[in-house]
N, C-alpha and C positions, 0 to 999 in steps of 0.2 A: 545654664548659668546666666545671668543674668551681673547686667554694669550700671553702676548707678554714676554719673557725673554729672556737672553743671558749673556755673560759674559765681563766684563768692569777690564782694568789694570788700575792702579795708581800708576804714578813713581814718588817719591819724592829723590832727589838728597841729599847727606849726605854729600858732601867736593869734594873735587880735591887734589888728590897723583901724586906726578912724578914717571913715570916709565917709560920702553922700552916698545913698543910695540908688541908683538909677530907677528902681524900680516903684518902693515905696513914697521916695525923696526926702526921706528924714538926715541928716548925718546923724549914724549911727557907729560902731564900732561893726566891725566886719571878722568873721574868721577865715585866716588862711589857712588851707586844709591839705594834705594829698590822699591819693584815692590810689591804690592799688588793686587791680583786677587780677585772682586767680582760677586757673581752672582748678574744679576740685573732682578724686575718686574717691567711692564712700562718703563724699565731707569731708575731706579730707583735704586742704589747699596742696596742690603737687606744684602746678606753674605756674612762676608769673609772669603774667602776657600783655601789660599794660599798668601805664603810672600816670596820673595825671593832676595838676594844680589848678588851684581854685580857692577863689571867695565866696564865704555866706555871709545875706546878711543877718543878723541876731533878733532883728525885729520881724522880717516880713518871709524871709528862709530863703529868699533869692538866691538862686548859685549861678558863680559867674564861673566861666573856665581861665587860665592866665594865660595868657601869649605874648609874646613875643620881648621887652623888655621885664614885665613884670614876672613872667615865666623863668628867667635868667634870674631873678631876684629871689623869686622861691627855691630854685634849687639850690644856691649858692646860703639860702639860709637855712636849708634841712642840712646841709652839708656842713657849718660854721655853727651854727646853732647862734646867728643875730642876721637882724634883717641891716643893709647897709642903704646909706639914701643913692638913687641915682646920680652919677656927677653930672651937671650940666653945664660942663667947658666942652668946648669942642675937641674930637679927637683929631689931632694927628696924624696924617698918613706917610 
């Protein structure tokens, strides 16, 4: 008997933000994307064992990964379904 597995991404696209491109340097419009990693048997997606956020840009294909503010922004807009702007008051402790 024999086992066939391997691992399968799935990018599901969250909007489009304008920004400059670090890379090309055009301001261009950017996709915010997420990326789900599964293992599969047969082809078959069984688990999933990783998620992660990101920009491309639409001209040159750059992908950028989100961290850490921006990364908070992405989740809370898969989750809400809109992107909200950062507040920039100071917090409060």
């Amino acid at each position: 008997m024999f086992l066939i597995y391997g691992i399968r991404r799935k990018t599901k696209a969250l909007g489009q933000l304008g920004y400059g491109c670090s890379h090309c340097g055009r301001d261009t419009s950017h996709t915010a994307y997420t990326e789900r990693s599964w293992v599969t048997l047969f082809f078959i997606p069984v688990i999933p064992f990783k998620k992660d956020y990101g920009l491309s840009c639409n001209l040159c294909g750059r992908r950028l990964r989100a961290i850490n503010t921006l990364l908070e922004q992405f989740r809370n807009w898969e989750r809400t379904g809109k992107l909200e702007e950062p507040s920039l008051a100071p917090q409060r402790s």
